[in-house]
C-alpha positions as CSV (number, residue, x, y, z in Angstrom):
1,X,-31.6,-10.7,196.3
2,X,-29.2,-11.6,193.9
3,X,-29.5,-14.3,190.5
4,X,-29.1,-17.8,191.1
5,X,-25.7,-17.3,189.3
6,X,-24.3,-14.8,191.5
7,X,-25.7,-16.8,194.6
8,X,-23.7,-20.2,192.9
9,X,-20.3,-18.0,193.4
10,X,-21.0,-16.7,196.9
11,X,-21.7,-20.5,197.8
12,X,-18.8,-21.3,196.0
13,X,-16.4,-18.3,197.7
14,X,-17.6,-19.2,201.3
15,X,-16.6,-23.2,200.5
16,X,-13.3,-22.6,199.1
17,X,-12.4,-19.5,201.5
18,X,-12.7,-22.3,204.4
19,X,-11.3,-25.1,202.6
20,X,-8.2,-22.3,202.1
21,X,-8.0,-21.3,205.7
22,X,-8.1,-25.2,206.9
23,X,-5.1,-25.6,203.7
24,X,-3.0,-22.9,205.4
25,X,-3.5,-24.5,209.3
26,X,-2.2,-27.2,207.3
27,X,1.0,-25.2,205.7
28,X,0.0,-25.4,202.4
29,X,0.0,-22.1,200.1
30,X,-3.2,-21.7,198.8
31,X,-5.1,-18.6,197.5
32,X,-8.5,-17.8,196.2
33,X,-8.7,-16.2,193.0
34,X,-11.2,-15.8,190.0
35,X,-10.2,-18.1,186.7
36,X,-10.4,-16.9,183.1
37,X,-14.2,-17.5,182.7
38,X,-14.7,-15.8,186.4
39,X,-14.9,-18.9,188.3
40,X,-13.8,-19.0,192.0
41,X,-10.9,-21.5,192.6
42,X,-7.9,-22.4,194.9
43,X,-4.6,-22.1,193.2
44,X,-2.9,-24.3,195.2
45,X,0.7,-25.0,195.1
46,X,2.0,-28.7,195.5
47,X,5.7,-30.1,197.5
48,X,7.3,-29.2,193.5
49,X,5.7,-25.8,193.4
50,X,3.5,-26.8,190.6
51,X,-0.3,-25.1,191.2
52,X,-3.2,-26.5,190.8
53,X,-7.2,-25.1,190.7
54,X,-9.6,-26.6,193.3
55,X,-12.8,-25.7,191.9
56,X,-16.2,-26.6,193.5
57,X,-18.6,-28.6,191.4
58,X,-22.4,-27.7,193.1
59,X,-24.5,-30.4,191.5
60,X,-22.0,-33.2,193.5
61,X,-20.7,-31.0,196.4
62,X,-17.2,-31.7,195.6
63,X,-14.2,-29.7,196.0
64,X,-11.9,-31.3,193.0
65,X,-8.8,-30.6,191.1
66,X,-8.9,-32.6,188.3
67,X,-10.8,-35.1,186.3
68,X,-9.4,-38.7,187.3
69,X,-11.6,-40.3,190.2
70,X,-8.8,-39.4,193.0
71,X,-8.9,-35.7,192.5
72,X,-12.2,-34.8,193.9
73,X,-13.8,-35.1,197.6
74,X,-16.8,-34.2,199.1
75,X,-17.0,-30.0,200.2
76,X,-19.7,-31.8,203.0
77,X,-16.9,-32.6,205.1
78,X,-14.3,-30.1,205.8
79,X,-11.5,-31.3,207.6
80,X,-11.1,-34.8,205.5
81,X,-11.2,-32.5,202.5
82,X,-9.1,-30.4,203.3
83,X,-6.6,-33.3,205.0
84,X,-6.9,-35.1,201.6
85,X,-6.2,-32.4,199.2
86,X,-3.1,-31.3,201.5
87,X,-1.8,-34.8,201.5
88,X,-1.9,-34.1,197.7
89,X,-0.2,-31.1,197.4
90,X,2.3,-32.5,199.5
91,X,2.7,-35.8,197.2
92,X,2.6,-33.6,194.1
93,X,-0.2,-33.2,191.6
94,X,0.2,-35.7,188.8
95,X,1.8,-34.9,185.5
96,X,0.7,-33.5,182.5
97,X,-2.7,-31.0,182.3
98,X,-5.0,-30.4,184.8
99,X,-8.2,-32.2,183.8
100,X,-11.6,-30.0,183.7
101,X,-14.4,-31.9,185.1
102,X,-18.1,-30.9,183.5
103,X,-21.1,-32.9,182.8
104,X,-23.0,-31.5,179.9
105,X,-26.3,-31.1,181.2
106,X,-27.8,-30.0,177.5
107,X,-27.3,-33.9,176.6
108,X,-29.2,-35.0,179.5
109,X,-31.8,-33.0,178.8
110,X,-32.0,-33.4,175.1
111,X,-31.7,-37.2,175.6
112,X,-34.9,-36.6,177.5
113,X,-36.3,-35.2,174.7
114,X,-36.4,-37.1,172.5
């Protein structure tokens, strides 16, 4: 049995290599690689051949792509996700940086603390 970590990034593989085979069906380039700090994503290329990582965020269940309220769905449902993030692509990802979502757990738990 393996840690909780390496059970995260199995969960994590299996979500995003079926959110990546439903993105092909749909002709959309999309591959599964590793980021810098060993996290399983989607780079996903868009209608201007700009890529972007879909990441999946465990505490939510979201597949997302950014940090603005339009660039995550719910990994729960499959085929709207994957019909979403396509539609996406095709429009074009947004300008500028992709935003990193995170929630800083430590805070909650110090402000719990205290």
């Amino acid at each position: 049995m393996g840690t909780v970590k390496e059970n995260q990034q199995a969960y994590q593989v299996e979500l995003l290599t079926a959110l990546r085979n439903e993105l092909i069906n749909r002709e959309i380039i999309a591959v599964l690689i590793a980021d810098q700090k060993d996290q399983p994503c989607l780079d996903v290329t868009d209608s201007a051949f700009r890529t972007r990582r879909i990441y999946v965020h465990l505490p939510f269940l979201w597949f997302y792509w950014g940090d603005e309220h339009d660039e995550r769905i719910s990994c729960l449902r499959l085929f709207p996700a994957a019909d979403a993030i396509a539609d996406a692509a095709r429009a074009g990802w947004r300008e500028g940086e992709q935003g990193e979502l995170g929630l800083d757990f430590s805070k909650i738990v110090d402000a719990y603390r205290s």
